[in-house]
BALOBA-1460 file (C-alpha; in Angstrom, 3 decimals):
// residues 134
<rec num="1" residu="x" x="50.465" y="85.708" z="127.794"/>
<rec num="2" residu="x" x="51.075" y="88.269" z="124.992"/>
<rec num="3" residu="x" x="52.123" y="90.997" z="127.972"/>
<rec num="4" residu="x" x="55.110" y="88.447" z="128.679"/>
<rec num="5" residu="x" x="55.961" y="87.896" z="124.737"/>
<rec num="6" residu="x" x="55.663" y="91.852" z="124.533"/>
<rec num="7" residu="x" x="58.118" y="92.743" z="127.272"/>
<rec num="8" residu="x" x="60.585" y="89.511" z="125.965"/>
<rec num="9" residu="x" x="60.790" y="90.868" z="122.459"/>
<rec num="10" residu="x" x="61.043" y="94.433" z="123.787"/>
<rec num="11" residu="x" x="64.011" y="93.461" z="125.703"/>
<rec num="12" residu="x" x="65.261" y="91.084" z="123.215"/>
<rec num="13" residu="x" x="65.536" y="94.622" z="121.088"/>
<rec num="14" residu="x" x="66.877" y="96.246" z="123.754"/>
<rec num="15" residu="x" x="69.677" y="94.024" z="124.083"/>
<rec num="16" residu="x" x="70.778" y="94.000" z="120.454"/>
<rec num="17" residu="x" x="70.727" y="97.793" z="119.964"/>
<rec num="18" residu="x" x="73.045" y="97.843" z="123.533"/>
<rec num="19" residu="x" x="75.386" y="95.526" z="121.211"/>
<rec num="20" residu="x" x="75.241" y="97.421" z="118.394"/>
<rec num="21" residu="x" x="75.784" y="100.782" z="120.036"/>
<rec num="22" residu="x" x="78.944" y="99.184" z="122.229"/>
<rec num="23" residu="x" x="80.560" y="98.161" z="119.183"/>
<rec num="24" residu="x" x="80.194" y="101.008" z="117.269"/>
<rec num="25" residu="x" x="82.043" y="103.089" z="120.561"/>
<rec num="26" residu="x" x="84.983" y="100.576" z="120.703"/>
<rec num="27" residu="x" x="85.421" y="101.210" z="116.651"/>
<rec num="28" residu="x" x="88.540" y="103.588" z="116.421"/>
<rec num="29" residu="x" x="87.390" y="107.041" z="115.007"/>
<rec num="30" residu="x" x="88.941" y="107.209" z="111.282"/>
<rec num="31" residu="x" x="91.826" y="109.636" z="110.554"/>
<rec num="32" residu="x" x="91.817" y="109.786" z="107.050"/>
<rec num="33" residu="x" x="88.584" y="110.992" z="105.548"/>
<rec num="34" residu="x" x="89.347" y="110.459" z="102.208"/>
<rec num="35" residu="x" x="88.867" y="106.992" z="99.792"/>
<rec num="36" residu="x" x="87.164" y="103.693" z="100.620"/>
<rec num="37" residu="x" x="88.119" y="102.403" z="103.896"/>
<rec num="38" residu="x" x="89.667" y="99.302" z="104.133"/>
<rec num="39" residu="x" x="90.983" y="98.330" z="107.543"/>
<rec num="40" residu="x" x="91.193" y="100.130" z="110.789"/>
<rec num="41" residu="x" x="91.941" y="98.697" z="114.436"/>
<rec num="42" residu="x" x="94.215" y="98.999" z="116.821"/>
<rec num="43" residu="x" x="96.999" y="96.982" z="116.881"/>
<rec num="44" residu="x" x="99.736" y="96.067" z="120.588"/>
<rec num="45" residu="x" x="102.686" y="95.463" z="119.355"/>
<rec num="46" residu="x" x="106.452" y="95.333" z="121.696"/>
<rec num="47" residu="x" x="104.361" y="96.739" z="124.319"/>
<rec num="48" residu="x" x="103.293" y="99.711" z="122.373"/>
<rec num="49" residu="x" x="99.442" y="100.507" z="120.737"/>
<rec num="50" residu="x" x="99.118" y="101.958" z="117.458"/>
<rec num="51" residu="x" x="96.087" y="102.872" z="114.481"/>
<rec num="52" residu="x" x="96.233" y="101.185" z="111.494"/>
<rec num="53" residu="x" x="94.143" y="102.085" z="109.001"/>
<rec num="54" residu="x" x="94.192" y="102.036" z="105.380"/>
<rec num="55" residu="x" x="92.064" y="103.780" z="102.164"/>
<rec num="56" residu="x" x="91.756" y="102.812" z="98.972"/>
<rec num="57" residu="x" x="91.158" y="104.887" z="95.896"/>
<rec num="58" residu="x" x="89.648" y="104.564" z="92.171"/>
<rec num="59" residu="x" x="93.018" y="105.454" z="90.534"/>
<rec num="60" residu="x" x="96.863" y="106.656" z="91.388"/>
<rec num="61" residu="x" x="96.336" y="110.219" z="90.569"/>
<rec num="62" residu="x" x="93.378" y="110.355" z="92.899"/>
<rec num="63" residu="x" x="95.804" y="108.455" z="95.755"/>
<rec num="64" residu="x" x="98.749" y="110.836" z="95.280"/>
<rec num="65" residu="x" x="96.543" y="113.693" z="95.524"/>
<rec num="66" residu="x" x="94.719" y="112.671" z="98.501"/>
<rec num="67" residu="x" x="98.171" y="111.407" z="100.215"/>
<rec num="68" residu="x" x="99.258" y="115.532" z="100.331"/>
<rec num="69" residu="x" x="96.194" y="116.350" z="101.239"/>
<rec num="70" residu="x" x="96.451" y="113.759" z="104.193"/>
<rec num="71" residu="x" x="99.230" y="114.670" z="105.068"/>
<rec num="72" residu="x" x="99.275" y="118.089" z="105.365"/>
<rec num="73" residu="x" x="95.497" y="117.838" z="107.623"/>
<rec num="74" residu="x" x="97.829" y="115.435" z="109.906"/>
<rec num="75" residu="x" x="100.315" y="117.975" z="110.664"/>
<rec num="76" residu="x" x="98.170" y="121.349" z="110.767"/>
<rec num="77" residu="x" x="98.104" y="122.918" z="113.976"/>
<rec num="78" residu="x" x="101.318" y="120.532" z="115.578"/>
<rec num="79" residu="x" x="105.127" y="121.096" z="115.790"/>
<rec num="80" residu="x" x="107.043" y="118.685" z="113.878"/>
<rec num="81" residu="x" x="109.526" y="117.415" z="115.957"/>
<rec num="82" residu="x" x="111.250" y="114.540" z="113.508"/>
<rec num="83" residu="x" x="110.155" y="113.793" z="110.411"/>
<rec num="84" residu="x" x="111.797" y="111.168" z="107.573"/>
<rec num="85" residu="x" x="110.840" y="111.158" z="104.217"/>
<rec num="86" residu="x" x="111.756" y="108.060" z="101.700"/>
<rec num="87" residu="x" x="113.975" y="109.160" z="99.149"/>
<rec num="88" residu="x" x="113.098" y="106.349" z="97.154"/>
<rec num="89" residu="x" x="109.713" y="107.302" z="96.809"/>
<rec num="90" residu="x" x="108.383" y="110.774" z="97.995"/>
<rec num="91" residu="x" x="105.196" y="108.902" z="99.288"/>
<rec num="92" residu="x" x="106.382" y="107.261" z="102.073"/>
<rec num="93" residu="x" x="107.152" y="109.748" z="105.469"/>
<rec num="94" residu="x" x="107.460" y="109.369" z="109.341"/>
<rec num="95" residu="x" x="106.186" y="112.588" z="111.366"/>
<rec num="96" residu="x" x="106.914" y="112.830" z="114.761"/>
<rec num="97" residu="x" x="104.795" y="115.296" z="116.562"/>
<rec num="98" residu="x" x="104.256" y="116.387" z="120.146"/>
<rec num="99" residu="x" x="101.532" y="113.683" z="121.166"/>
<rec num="100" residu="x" x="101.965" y="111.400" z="118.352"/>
<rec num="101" residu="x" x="104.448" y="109.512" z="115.721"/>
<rec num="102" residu="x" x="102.782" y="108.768" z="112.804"/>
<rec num="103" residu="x" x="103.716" y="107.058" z="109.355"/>
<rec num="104" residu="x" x="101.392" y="107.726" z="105.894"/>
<rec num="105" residu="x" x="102.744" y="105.659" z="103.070"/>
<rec num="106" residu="x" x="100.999" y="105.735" z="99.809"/>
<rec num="107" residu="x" x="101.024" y="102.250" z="97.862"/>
<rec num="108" residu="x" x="99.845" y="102.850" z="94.425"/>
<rec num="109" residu="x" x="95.521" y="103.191" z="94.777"/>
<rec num="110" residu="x" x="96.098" y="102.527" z="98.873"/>
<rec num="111" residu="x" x="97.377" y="105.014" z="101.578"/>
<rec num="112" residu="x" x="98.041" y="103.366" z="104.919"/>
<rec num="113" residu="x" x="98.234" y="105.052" z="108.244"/>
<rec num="114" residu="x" x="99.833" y="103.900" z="111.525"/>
<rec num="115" residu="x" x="99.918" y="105.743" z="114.270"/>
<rec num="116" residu="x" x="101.379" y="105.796" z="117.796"/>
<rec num="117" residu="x" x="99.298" y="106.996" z="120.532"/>
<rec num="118" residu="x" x="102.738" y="108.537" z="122.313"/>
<rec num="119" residu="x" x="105.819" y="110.237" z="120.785"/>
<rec num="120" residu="x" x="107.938" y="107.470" z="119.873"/>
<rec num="121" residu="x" x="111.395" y="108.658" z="118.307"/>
<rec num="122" residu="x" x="111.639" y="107.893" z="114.628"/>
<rec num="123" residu="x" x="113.873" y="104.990" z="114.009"/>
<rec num="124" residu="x" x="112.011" y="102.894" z="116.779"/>
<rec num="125" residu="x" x="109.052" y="103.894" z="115.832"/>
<rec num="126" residu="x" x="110.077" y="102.495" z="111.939"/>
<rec num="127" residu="x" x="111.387" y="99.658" z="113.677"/>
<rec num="128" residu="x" x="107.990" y="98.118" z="115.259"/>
<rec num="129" residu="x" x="105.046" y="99.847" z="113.073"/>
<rec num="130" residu="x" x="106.610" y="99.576" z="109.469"/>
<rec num="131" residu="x" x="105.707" y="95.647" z="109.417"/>
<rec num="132" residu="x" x="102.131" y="96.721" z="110.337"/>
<rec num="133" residu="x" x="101.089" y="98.337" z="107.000"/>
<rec num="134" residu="x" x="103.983" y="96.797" z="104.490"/>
């Protein structure tokens, strides 16, 4: 009798590490490395799929620091094809790239990211992701 409650409890761990493991692979990898993460998923929208994620800091200064920071990692290495920058606020850009279109938009203590998985041209792109994140 304890041979079968061995090999049930065995497998009953087996099972629950399987689901824990498979989740953990579906979780998007995280963009922004900086800050306290708050959300990321993916997210279809207008037959399109895009990351959202968003950080949270301990103060502004530390979130406009970090947002250049961001921002500039995002871009190294790629050739900006588009980008638009807010002229209301200087924390608020679109980036088109080569393999991606991305938005970064610092909101006080939070940065929050959405990005396309294809190039999407800028005002479309502003068009369906903006609501995601504002």
């Amino acid at each position: 009798m304890s041979g079968v409650l061995l090999i049930m409890m065995l497998s009953a761990i087996f099972v629950v590490v399987a689901i824990i493991i498979d989740k953990k692979q579906k979780k998007p990898k995280r963009i922004m490395r900086e800050g306290k993460l708050l959300k990321s998923e993916i997210i279809c929208k207008d037959g399109e799929k895009f990351y959202v994620e968003k950080v949270a800091f301990k103060d502004w200064h530390v979130s406009i620091h970090s947002y250049y920071l961001i921002s500039d990692r995002l871009t190294e290495g790629h050739t900006i094809v588009e980008q638009k920058w807010s002229y209301e606020d200087f924390c608020n850009i679109t980036i088109r790239l080569d393999d991606c279109t991305y938005a970064l938009i610092r909101q006080v203590e939070v940065v929050a990211l959405v990005r396309s998985f294809r190039p999407i041209p800028i005002d479309e792109f502003d068009r369906i992701a903006r609501p995601l994140i504002i």
